[in-house]
C-alpha positions, 0 to 999 in steps of 0.5 A, a space after each residue: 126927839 124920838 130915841 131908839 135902841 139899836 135893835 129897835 132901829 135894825 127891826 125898822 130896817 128890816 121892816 121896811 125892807 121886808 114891806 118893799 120887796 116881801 117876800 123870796 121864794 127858793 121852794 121855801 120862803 124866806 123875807 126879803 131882809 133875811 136873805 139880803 143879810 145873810 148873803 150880801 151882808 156888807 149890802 144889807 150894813 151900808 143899807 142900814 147905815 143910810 137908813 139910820 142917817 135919815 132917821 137921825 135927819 128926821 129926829 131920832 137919836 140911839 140909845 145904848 
């Protein structure tokens, strides 16, 4: 059993976002999880969710 904290499991999400699409380019540049963040962030919570469902099928489990 592998225990993360909630911070620890939100940086794995947005690494894994941010390793998927990289990075977006508006004349700056900005990582892709940042922009899905703050502009959709009911898209970006239900992502996380799912994503935090497959960790706890391969093991994982929260810490406080």
């Amino acid at each position: 059993m592998t225990y993360l904290s909630m911070d620890e499991a939100e940086e794995m999400y947005d690494d894994m976002i941010d390793e998927c699409y990289g990075e977006v380019n508006v004349g700056v540049t900005f990582n892709a999880s940042r922009v899905l963040k703050e502009l959709d962030p009911i898209a970006y919570r239900c992502g996380f969710n799912d994503y935090m469902d497959a960790l706890f099928e391969d093991g994982y489990t929260l810490t406080d």
